[in-house]
N, C-alpha and C positions, 0 to 999 in steps of 0.2 A: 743709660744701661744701669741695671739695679747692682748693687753690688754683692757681692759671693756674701758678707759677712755685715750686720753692722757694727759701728762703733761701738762700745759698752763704755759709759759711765757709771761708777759708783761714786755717789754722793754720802760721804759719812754725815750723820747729820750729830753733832754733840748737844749734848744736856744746853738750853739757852742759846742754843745759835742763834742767828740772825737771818730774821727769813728773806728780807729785800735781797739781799746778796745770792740765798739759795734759790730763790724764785727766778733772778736774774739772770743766774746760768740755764738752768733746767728750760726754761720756757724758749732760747733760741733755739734749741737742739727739736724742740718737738715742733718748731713751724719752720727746720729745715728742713725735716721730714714732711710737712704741709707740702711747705713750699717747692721741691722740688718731684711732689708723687714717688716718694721712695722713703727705703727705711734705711734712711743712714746713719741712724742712731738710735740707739736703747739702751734703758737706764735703770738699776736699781737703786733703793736706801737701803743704808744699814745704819748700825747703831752698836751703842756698847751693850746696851739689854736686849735688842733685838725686836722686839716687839712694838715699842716707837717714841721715838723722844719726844720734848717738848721744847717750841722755840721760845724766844726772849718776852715776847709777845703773849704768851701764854698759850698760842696754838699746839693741839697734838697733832703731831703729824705719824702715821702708820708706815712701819717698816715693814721691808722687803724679805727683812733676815739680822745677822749678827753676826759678829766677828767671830766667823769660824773657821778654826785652827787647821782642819781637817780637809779646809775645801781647797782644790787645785789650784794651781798659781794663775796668777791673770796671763793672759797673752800682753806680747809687746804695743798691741794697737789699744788696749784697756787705758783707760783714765780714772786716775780717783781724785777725787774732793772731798777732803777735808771742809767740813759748814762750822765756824765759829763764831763764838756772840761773845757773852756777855762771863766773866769769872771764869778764863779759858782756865788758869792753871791749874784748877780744880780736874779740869779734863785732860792733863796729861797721867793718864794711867798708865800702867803697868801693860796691860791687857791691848789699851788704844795700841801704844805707841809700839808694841810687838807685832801688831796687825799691820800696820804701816810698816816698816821694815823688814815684813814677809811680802809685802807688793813689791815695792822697791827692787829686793832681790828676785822676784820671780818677773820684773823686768817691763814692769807697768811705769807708765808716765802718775807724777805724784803733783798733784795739786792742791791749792785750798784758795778760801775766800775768806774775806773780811779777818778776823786774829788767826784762822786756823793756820797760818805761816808756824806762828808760835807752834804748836803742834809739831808741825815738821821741822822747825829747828830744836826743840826738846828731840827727838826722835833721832836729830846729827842727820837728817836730811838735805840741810839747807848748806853745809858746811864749805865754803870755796862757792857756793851759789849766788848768782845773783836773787833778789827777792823785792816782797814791796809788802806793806803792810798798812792797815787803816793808818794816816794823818796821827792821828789824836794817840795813836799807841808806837810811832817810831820811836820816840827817843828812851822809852821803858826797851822796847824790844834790840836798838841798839847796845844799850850796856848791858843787858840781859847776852845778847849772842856776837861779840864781837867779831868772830867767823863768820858769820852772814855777810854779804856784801848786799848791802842795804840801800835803794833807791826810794826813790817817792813818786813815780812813775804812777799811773791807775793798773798798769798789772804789767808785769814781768815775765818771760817766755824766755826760759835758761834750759836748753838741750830738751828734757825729759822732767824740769820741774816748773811749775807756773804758781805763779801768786796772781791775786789781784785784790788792788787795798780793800774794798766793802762796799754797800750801793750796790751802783748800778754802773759800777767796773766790772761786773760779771761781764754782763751785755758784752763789752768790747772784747773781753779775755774770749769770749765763746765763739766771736764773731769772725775773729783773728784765726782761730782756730777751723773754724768753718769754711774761711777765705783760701789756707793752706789749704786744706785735702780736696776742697767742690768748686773752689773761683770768688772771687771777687762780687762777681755776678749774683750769687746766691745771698752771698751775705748780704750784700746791698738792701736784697729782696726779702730779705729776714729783718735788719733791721726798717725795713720800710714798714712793713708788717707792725713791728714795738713802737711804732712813730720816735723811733729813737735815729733824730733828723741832723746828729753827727755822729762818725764812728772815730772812735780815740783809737791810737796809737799808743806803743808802749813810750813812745819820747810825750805824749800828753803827762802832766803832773795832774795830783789829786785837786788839790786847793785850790778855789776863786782868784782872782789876779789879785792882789792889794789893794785897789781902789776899789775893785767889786766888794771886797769882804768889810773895808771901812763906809763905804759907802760915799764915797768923794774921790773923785777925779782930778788929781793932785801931783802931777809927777815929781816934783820936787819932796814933795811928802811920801809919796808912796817910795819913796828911795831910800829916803833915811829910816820909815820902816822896815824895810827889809833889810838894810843896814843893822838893824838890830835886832832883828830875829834872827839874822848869820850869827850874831856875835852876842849869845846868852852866856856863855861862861866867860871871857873876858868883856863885859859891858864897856862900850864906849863913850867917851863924856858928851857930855849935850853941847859945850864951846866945840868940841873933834868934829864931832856931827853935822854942827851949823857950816864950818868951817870947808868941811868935804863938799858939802852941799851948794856952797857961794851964795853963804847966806851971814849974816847973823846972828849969835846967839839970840837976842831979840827979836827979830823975828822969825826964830824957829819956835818959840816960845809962844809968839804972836799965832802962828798956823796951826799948831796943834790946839790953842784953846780957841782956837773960830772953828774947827772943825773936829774935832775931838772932846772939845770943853772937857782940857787937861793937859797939864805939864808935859813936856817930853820926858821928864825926870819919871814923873806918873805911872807916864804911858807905857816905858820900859820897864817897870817897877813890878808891871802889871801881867807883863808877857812875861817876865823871868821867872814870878812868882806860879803863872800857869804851867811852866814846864817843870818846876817844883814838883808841885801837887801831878801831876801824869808818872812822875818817879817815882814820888811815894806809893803810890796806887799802884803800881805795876811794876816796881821790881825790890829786890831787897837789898839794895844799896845800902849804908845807912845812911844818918841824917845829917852827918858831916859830908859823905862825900857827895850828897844831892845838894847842900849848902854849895859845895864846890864848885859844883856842875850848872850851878844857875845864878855862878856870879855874887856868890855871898861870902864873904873874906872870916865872917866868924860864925856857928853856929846860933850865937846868941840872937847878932842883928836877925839871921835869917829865919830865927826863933819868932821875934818881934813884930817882924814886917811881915811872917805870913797869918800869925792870931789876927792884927789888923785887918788883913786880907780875908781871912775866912772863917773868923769867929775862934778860932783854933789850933792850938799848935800843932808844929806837926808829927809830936811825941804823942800827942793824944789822937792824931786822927792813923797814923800808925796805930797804934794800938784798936782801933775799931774796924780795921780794913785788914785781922788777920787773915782772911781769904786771900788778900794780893789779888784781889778782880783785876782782870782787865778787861777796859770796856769799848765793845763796838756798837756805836748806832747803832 
């Protein structure tokens, strides 16, 4: 049976979004409507100018319209998304972040994809929420909003607010959504259609398994990795490590250069110094407390060890990242 009313999506689309992510959501909604000979959804863009952004990629894309003040409030069955890319901070305006808070209150479900979380936590959306946000931008975006209750889930579904981290986490955010109001059935039939031949769940994480993303099948390894990617602000020593592991310092030392060709010492050196550089870049912390936050006892070492690391201190690459970009594939 057709139904009384479709769905409405509005897709905000910001300066620089990220299209995989907007394209990901958008395209189940129109092959459920395919797929089921019915209009169970329709969708506009808007934007801050109204006429039509442009994504990360360089594509224009043409708007539907613009955040206007004037037009009636969304119904409760409305959905909005937030599209975020690439130098979100730039895009928390004045203007955005009041248009979102006039949906909210007139009682629309509030979504975003890939940074556009950020959005809605600037906005005190996200506040007491659960959320999820691209990998590569958590740990900017936790000390940024410590209110957030912050997962790494491929997307999140909290009452009336949904995230999903960036990719091709749409796909499942919309599929999940699709399964709630039409069945299981449809979605299957939706996703059969994207040849997208598993459907995640919000208990699925964003990131490759540890062996997948080293590229070695290792469990003894892949352990004491993650062992220390938990533990970036108190680093744990390479003997603790070996030792947890029922191994040897020696041959923990041994494993990692047959299969890393590099130190465990290195190797940690190297993750610490990565979550550095995502702080610097995305929030404004200073450089002491980002020194802190990744396991560095003095500014200076941590001065030292990231020039080595990236040609650069990180007083100087502050200083060229006054935008505070934060970036999504």
């Amino acid at each position: 049976m057709t139904p009384d009313k479709p769905r409405r999506f509005t897709f905000l689309l910001l300066d620089r979004f990220t299209m995989l992510p907007f394209t990901a959501a958008i395209e189940p909604l129109r092959l459920a409507n395919r797929a089921s000979g019915q209009l169970l959804y329709d969708w506009r863009l808007v934007g801050a100018r109204g006429d039509m952004s442009v994504c990360s990629n360089g594509a224009r894309v043409v708007l539907d319209g613009g955040l206007d003040a004037d037009a009636p409030p969304p119904g409760r069955d409305e959905v909005i998304i937030v599209c975020g890319g690439t130098e979100i901070a730039r895009e928390a305006t004045r203007p955005v972040l009041a248009w979102l808070r006039r949906q909210a209150r007139g009682g629309a479900s509030i979504g975003a994809v890939c940074t556009g979380a950020w959005i809605l936590a600037e906005a005190g959306l996200l506040e007491g929420r659960k959320s999820t946000i691209h990998w590569e931008n958590h740990d900017g975006f936790a000390e940024a909003f410590p209110q957030v209750d912050l997962f790494r889930s491929v997307f999140v579904h909290d009452g009336n607010r949904l995230t999903a981290a960036g990719g091709t986490s749409s796909i499942d955010l919309i599929l999940h959504l699709i399964a709630e109001s039409h069945g299981d059935a449809l979605a299957a039939d939706v996703a059969d259609q994207m040849l997208h031949t598993a459907i995640r769940t919000d208990q699925d994480r964003q990131r490759l398994s540890i062996p997948t993303r080293i590229g070695v099948r290792h469990p003894r390894l892949a352990a004491v990795i993650a062992r220390m990617e938990a533990n970036l602000e108190d680093p744990i020593s390479p003997a603790k490590l070996a030792t947890d592991a029922g191994m040897s310092t020696r041959q923990l030392e041994r494993l990692f250069r047959r299969y890393l060709n590099r130190s465990p010492k290195r190797y940690y050196m190297e993750t610490r110094l990565a979550r550095a550089r995502n702080l610097l870049m995305q929030t404004e912390m200073s450089i002491i407390e980002i020194a802190l936050a990744s396991g560095f006892s003095s500014p200076s070492h941590f001065s030292k060890c990231y020039r080595a690391q990236y040609g650069s201190t990180p007083y100087r690459e502050r200083g060229t990242s006054a935008s505070m970009a934060v970036v999504c594939p």
